[in-house]
C-alpha positions as YAML, in Angstrom:
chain: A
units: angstrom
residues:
- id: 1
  name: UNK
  ca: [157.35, 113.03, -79.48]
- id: 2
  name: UNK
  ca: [155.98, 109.94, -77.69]
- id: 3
  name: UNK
  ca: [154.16, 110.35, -74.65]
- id: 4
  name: UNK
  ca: [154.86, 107.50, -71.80]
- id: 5
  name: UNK
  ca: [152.65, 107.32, -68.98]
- id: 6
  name: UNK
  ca: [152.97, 105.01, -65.59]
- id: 7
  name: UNK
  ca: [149.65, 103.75, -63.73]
- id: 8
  name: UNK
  ca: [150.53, 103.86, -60.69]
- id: 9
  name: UNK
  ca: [147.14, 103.68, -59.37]
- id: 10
  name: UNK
  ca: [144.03, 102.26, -60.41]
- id: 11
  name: UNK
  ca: [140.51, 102.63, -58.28]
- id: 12
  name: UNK
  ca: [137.26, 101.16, -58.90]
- id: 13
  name: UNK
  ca: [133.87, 102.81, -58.03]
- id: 14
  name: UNK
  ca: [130.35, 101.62, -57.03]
- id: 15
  name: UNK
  ca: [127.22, 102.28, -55.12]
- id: 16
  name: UNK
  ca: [126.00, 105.44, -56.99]
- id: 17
  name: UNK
  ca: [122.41, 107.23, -56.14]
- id: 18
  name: UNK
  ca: [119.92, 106.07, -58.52]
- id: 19
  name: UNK
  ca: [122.69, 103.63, -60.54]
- id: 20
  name: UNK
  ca: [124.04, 100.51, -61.05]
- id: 21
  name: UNK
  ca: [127.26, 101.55, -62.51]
- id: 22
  name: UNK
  ca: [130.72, 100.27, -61.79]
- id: 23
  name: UNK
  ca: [133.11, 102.37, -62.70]
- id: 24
  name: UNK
  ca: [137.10, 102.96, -62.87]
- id: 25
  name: UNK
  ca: [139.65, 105.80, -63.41]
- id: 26
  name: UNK
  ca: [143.37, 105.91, -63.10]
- id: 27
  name: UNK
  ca: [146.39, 108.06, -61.53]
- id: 28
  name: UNK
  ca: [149.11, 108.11, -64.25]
- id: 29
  name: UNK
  ca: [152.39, 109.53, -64.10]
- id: 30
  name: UNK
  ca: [154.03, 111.23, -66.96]
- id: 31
  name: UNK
  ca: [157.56, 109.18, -67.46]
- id: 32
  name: UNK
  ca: [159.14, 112.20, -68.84]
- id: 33
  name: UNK
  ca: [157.95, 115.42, -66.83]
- id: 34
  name: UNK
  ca: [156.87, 113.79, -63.16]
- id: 35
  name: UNK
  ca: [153.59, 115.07, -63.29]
- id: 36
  name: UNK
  ca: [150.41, 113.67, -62.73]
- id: 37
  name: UNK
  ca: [147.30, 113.09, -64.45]
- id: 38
  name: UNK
  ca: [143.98, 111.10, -63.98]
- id: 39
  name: UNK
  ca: [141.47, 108.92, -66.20]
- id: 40
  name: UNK
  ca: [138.34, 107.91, -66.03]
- id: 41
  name: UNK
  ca: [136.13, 105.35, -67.90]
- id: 42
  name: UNK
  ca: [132.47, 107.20, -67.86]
- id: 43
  name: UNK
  ca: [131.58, 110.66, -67.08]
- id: 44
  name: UNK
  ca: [128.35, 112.71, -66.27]
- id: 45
  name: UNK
  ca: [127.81, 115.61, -68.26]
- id: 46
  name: UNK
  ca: [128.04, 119.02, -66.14]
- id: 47
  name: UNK
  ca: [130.69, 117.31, -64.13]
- id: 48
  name: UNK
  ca: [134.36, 118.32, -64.74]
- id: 49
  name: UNK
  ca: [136.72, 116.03, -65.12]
- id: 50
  name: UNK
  ca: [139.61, 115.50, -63.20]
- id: 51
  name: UNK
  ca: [142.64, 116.45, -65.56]
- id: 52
  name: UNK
  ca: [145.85, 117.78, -64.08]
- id: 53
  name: UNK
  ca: [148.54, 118.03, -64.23]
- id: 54
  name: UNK
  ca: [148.97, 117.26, -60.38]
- id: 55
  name: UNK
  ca: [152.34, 117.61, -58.59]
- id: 56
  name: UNK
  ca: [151.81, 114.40, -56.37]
- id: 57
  name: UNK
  ca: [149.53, 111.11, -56.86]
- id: 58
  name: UNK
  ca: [148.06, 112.25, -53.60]
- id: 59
  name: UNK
  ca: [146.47, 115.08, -55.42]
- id: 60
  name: UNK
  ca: [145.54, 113.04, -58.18]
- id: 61
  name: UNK
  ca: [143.96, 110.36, -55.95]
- id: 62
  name: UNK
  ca: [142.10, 112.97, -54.21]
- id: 63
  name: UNK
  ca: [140.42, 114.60, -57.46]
- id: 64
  name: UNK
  ca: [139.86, 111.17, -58.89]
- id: 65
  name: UNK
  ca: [137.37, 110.81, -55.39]
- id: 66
  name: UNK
  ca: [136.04, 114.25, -55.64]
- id: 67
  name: UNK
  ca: [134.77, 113.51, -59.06]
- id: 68
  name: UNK
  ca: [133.09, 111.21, -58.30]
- id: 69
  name: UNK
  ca: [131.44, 112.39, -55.57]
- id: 70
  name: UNK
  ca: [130.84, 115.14, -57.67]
- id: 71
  name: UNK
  ca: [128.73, 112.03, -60.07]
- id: 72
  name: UNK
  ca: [127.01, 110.92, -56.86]
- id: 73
  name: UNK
  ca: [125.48, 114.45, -56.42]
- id: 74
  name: UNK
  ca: [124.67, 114.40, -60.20]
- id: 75
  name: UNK
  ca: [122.83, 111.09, -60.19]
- id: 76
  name: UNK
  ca: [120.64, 112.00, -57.22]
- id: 77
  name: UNK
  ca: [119.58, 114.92, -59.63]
- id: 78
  name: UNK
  ca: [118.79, 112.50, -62.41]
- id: 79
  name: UNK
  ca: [121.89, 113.06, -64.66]
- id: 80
  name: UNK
  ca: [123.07, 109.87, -66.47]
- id: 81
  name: UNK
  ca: [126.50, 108.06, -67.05]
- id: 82
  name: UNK
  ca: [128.35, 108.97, -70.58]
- id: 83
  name: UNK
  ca: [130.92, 106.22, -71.61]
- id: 84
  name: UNK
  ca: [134.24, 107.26, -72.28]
- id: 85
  name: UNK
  ca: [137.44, 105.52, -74.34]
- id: 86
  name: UNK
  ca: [139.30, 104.03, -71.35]
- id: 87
  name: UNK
  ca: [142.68, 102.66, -73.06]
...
């Protein structure tokens, strides 16, 4: 079955401890079940990703900005960005 997902919000990041990195995710929305999920272009390893599902795009917002705070903590510890696909 074909999986159709809405962005219905895209955020950019910047201004990391000890990096130069500008980074993105997305909310998306599920077309078919309502739900929620997020995506992100670069990750730090140790730090979860945000996944979902999420009942609102509130929620989704939110752990989109908690990961990356999460990062920001990372980064001040040394850890590095990872690239991810970001389609």
């Amino acid at each position: 079955m074909v999986s159709i997902v809405e962005v219905v919000l895209e955020l950019r990041a910047d201004g990391f401890t000890n990096s130069d990195e500008i980074t993105a995710g997305r909310v998306l929305k599920n077309i078919d079940t309502g739900t929620f999920t997020c995506q992100v272009e670069a990750t730090i390893t140790g730090v979860t990703r945000p996944k979902g599902p999420y009942s609102t795009q509130e929620e989704a917002r939110k752990a989109l900005i908690e990961f990356w705070a999460a990062c920001d903590t990372a980064l001040g510890k040394g850890a590095l960005w990872t690239p991810l696909e970001f389609v």
